[in-house]
N, C-alpha and C positions, 0 to 999 in steps of 0.2 A: 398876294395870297399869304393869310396867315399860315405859318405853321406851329402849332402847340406843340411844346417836349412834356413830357411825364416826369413829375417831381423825381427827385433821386430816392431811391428805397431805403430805408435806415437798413444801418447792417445786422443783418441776424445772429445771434450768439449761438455757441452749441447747445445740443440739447443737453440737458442737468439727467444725472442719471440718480433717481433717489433710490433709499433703501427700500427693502420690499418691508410695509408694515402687514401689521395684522389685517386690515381694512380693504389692501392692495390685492386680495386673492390669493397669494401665496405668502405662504410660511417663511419668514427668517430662516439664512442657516444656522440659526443657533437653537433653533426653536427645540426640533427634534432631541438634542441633547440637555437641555433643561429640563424638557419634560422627563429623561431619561433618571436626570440626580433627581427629582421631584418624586419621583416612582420609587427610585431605592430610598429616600428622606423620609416616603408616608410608610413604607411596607417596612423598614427598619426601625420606628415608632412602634408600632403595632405590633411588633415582635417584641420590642423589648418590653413593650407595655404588660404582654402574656408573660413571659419570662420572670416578669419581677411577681406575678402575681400568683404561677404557679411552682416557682422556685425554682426552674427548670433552668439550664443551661441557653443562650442562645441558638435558634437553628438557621442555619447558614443555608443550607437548602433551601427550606420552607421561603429563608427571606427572600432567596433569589424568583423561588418559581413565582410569589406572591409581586416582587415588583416585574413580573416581566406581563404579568395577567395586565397591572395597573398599567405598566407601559402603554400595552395594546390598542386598551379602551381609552385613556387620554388621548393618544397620539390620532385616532381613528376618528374619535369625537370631535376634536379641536380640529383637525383635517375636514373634515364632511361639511363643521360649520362655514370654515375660513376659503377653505379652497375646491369644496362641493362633493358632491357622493363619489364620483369617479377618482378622484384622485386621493381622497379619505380611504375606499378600498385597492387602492396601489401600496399607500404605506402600509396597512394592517398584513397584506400580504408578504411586503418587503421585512416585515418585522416579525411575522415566522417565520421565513426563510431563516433569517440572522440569528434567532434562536434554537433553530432546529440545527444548525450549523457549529454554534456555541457548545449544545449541548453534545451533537458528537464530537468536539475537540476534548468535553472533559475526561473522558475515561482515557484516549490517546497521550493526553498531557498529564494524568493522574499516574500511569502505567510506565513512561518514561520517566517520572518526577521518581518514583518509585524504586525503580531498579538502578537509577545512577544513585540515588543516595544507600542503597545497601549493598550494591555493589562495588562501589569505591573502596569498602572497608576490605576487600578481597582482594582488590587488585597489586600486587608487587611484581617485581624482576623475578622472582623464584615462580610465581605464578606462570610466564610467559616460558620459561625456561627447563622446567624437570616436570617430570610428571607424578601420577600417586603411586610408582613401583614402590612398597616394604613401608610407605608413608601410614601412619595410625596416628591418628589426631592433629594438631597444627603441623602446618607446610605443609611440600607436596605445590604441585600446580597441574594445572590443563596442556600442555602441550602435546599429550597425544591427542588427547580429544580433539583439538584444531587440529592438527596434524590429519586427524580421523573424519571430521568434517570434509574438510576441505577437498582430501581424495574419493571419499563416496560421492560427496557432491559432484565432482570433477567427473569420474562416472560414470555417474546418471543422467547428466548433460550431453556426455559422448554417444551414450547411449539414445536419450532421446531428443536430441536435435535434429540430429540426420532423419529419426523418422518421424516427426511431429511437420520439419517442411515439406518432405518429399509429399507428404501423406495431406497436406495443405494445395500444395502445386497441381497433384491428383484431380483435390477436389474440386479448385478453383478453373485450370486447364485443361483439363481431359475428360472429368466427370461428368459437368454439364446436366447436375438431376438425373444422370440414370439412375437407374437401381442400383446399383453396386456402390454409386456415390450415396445416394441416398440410406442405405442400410450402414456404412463408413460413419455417416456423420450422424446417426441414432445410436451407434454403438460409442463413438466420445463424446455424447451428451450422457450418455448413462457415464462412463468414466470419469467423467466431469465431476458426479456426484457420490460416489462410492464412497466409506470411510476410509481414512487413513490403514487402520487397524487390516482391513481387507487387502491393502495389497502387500501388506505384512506378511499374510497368511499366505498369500498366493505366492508370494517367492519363497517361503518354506518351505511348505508343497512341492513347487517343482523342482529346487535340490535336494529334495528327502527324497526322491523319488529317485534319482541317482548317484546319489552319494550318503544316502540312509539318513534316518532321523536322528536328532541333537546336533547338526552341523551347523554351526555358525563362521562366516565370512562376510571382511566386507563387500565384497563384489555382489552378495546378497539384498545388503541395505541397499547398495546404486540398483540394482533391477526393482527395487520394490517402490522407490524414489521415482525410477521412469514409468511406473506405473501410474504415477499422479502426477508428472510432468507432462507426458504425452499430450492429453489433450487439453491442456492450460497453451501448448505450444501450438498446435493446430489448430486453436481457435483464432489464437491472436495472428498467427500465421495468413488464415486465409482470411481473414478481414481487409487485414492490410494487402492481399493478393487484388481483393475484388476493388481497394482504392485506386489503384493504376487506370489511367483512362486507356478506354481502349482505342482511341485515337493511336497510342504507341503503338501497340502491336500491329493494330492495322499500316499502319507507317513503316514498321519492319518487315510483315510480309509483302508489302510492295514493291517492297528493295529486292525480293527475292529471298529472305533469310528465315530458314529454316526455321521452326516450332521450339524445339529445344534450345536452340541458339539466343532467339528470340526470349525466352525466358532468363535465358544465362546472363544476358546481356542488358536487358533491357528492364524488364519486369521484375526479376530480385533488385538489384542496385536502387532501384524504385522506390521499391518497400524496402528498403534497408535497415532502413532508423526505427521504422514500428517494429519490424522483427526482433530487433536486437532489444526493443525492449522489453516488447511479448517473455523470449525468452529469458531476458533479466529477472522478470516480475515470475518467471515457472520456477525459475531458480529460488528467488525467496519464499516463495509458497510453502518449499519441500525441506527446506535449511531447518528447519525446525519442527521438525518431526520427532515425533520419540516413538511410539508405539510400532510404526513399523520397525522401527532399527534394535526394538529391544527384542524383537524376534528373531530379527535375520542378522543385524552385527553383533549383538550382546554388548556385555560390558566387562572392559578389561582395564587394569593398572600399568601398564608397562605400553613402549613404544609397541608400534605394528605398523611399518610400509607397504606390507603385501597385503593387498586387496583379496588374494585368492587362499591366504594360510592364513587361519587364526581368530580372533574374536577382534574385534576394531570400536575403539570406543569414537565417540562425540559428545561436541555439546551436551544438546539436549539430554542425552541419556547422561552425562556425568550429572546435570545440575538436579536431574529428579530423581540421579540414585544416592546423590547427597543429602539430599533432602529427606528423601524417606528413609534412609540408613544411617541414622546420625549415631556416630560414637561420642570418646568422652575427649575434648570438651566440644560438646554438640554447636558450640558457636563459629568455630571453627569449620564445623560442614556446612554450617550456614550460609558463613561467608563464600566459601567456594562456589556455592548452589546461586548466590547471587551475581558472582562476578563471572559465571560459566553464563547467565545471562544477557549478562551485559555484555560481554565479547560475542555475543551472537545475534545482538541488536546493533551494534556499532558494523557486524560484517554486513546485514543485512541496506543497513543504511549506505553504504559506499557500494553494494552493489548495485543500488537504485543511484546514485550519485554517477556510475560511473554508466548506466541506461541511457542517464539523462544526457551525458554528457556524449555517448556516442550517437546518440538520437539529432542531438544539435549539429554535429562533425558533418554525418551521413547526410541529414534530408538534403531534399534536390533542392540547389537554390533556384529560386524565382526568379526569373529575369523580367524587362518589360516588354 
């Protein structure tokens, strides 16, 4: 009996991984950003070509919006050819996205680029240290104003924390779409949107009414503050109430453990990290307020610790009553008016820094 064997197989090499060409269906990763300097090189032409022709300075705008059109339509065209219709309108989509993205970072990055450079010229050690008491023209600084912030803000927080959860926990735990919840959460959708101005008024209003009109306090500007806190807090409050699965609670009333317990326990520490930032983000909304505080705390030169005696200055109101009120040399209220900005953008910043940071702390870690 014969038996045949099967020649040996040559051995097979790996498989070669080529670049992607034009021809290959898909686009190079270079491709997209060629065509990008290609778009700014034709519409940058074409500007300067007008420019020279109508004597006209260049427009830096014009160029931008012009190469982002050209962008579009190359990237879209050369897509649709190369790698087919479906994937031609993925990119044209992906590149408004990216421009609509751009364009809301300019005014953000224009507006910071803005106040650190004319702010710096105001910042010193006297700034941080005395305030404008008997001060008429250069020197003087803001420390009451922070001083003055910082306690209205503080507050206004005391004030509407406690009632922005409780008044979440309500709606999320007990309410359950009755009426009563339902009429709660149409009255801080309207509150949601009220002017600023408005709850200026309305804390006026209600200490004119017992302590007569022209009174100014700051315990005034914090009521008038948790008037536009409140439901910045109850919103974000019960969002984060309604993310808790209800697995947990069911879990804790099985155990036996009472409703409020169950919430104290379970349900807040839960939502811990969105709360805190909820009310982070109610706190920056309100830090910079003028209109209401120029009603109810006014504007003062001299220290003031007591919330309940006296006129209390801030921020905001120092930097727009510099501004508007400029004496001689008016460069000098300039400067303050800038740098009362910039100390109220750098507190606003660290109190989102430090959101973010108790957001991180708090969430429940994941287990597997």
């Amino acid at each position: 009996m014969t038996v045949t064997t099967a020649p040996p197989r040559a051995p097979q090499s790996a498989p070669v991984r080529e670049t992607p060409r034009l021809t290959s269906g898909h686009l190079p990763f270079w491709a997209p950003w060629a065509i990008l300097v290609g778009s700014l090189v034709i519409s940058g032409i074409l500007f300067a070509i007008v420019a020279m022709g109508s004597g006209d300075g260049f427009n830096v705008a014009g160029w931008a919006v012009v190469a982002a059109l050209v962008y579009l339509a190359l990237i879209t065209t050369i897509s649709s050819l190369v790698e087919g219709r479906r994937k031609g309108m993925d990119r044209l989509v992906t590149g408004v996205v990216t421009i609509a993205f751009l364009i809301a970072m300019v005014p953000l990055v224009s507006v910071a680029i803005t106040v650190v450079v004319n702010g710096v010229a105001g910042i010193s050690a006297e700034f941080f240290s005395s305030s404008m008491r008997n001060v008429v023209g250069e020197g003087g600084g803001a420390l009451h104003a922070i001083v003055g912030t910082v306690l209205i803000t503080l507050a206004a927080a005391v004030i509407s924390i406690p009632i922005g959860i409780f008044t979440a926990i309500y709606l999320v735990e007990y309410g359950r779409g009755g009426r009563l919840s339902r009429g709660i959460t149409f009255l801080v959708d309207v509150m949601t949107g009220i002017p600023s101005i408005v709850a200026g008024l309305f804390a006026y209003a209600l200490f004119a009414l017992f302590l007569g009109p022209g009174i100014r306090m700051g315990i005034m500007g914090s009521v008038a503050l948790s008037v536009l806190m409140i439901p910045v807090v109850v919103r974000s409050t019960e969002e984060m109430l309604r993310l808790v699965p209800n697995e947990l609670r069911e879990a804790s009333y099985a155990l036996g453990v009472p409703k409020w317990r169950t919430i104290a326990k379970i349900v807040l520490p839960t939502s811990l990290a969105g709360i805190t930032t909820g009310v982070m983000l109610s706190i920056s909304r309100v830090i910079g307020e003028t209109a209401p505080l120029l009603l109810t705390a006014g504007v003062a030169t001299s220290m003031n610790y007591n919330l309940f005696q006296g006129r209390m200055m801030t921020l905001p109101v120092m930097a727009y009553s510099q501004y508007m009120n400029q004496g001689i040399p008016a460069q000098a209220y300039i400067d303050r008016a800038w740098a009362c900005a910039l100390v109220l953008i750098v507190i606003v910043m660290l109190l989102n820094l430090i959101a973010r940071l108790v957001a991180k702390v708090f969430s429940p870690k994941l287990g597997r």
